[in-house]
N, C-alpha and C positions, 0 to 999 in steps of 0.2 A: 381780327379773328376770322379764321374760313368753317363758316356753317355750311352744310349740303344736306339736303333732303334728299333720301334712299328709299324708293319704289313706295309714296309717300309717309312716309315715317321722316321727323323733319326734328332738330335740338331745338330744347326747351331752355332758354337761362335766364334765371331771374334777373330782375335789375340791379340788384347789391350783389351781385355774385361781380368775377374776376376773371377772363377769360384773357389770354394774352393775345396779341396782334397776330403774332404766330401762330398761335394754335387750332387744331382743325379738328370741329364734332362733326361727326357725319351720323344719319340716321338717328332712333330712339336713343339720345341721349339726355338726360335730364340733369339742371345744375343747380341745387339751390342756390338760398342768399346764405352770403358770406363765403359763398366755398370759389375755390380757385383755381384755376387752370392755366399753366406756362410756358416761357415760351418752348414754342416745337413740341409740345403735348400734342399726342394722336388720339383721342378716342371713338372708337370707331362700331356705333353698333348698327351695321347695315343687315345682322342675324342672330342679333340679340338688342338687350335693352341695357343701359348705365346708368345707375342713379349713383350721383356723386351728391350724400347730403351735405346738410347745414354746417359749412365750417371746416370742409373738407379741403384738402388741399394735393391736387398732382402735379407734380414739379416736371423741371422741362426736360425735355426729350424722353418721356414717357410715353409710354403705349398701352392701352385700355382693351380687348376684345375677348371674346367668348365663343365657345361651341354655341352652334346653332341652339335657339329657343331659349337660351341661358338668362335671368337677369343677374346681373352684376349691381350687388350695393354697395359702396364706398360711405362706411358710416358715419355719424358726425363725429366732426375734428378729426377724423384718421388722416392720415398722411401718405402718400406715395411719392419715393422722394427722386432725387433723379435718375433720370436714363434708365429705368424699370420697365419690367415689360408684367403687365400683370393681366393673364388670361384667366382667371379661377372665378368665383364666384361671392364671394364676399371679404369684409373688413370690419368688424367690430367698432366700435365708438372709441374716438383715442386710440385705435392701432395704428401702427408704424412699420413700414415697409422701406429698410434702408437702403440706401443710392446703389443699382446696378444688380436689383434683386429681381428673378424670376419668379411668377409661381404661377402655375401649368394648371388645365384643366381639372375646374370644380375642389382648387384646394381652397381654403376660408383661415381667416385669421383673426383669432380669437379679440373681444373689447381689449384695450390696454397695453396688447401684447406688442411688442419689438422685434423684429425679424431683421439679425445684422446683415449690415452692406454685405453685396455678393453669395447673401444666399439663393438657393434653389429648392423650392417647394413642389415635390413631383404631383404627380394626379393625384387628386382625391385627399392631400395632405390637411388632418384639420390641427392648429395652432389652437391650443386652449385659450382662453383670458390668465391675462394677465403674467405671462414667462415670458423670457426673452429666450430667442430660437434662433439658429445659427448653423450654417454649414451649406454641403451639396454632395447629399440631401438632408435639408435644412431638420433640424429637431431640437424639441425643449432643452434650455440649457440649465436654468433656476427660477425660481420665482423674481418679478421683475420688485417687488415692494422692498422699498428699502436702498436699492439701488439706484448709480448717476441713473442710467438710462430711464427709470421712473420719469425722472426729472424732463427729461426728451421724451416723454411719451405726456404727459402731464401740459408742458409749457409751447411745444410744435406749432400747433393748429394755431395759438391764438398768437404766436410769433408771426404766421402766415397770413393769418388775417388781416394784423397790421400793414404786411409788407405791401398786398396785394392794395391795399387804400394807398399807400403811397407811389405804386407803380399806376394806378387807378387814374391819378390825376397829376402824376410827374413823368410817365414817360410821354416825349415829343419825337415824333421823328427827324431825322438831321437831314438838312439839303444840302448837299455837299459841291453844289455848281457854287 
């Protein structure tokens, strides 16, 4: 993992947390236990702050940042899944931000809720709890209860959890001379 300290503001990561080799925190970033970060994850708060809580999980090739002064909270168990770019300002508990989703300054996304692959959340967008959201520009589609996607929004985090103890203590790097 590449940590860097930014005009001292320095990451924080617990010891059960998951950071991959790859991945680079720079400045006020905070990582609980249990949450995860993969590889070629960026998060970057050299003018803002990231708290990625308990259980959280951002997948790889994501990117983390914010308008100046902004805290960003990645709530527990929520998910950011791949190659997402998420500048906005929060994530509810068990939200889900599907693979190659944008969302732009100071939108938030409600506990529970599902925002499918390749959406875009323009400024200031708030996502309720608990609907699944969709498009560009991304907007509630139904209530998520009852629904697969429930299911991926319910079961995510703790699928990541696992993976991230088994990347934890199973990847090696290869020497290839």
């Amino acid at each position: 993992m590449f940590l860097y300290e930014f005009e001292g503001r320095r990451p924080q990561v617990h010891p059960e947390a998951f950071v991959a080799p790859t991945a680079t925190l720079i400045g006020d970033v905070r990582v609980e236990k249990g949450a995860s970060i993969w590889y070629g994850a960026v998060l970057r708060a050299d003018i803002c702050t990231i708290i990625v809580r308990e259980g959280s999980n951002i997948q790889d090739n994501s990117v983390v940042h914010a308008a100046p002064d902004v805290t960003i909270e990645i709530g527990p168990n929520a998910t950011i899944a791949h190659s997402c770019v998420f500048h906005g300002d929060t994530m509810g508990e068990k939200a889900l931000l599907g693979n190659g989703s944008i969302v732009l300054d100071h939108a938030s996304i409600g506990a529970g809720s599902l925002v499918a692959a390749g959406s875009v959340l323009t400024p200031g967008t708030q996502i309720d709890p608990g609907v699944l959201a969709a498009g560009a520009p991304a907007a509630p589609k139904k209530a998520i209860a009852g629904t697969t996607a429930e299911l991926w929004v319910e079961t995510n985090a703790l699928y990541y959890l696992e993976l991230a103890e088994r990347h934890r203590t199973g990847v090696k790097p290869v020497d290839l001379a």
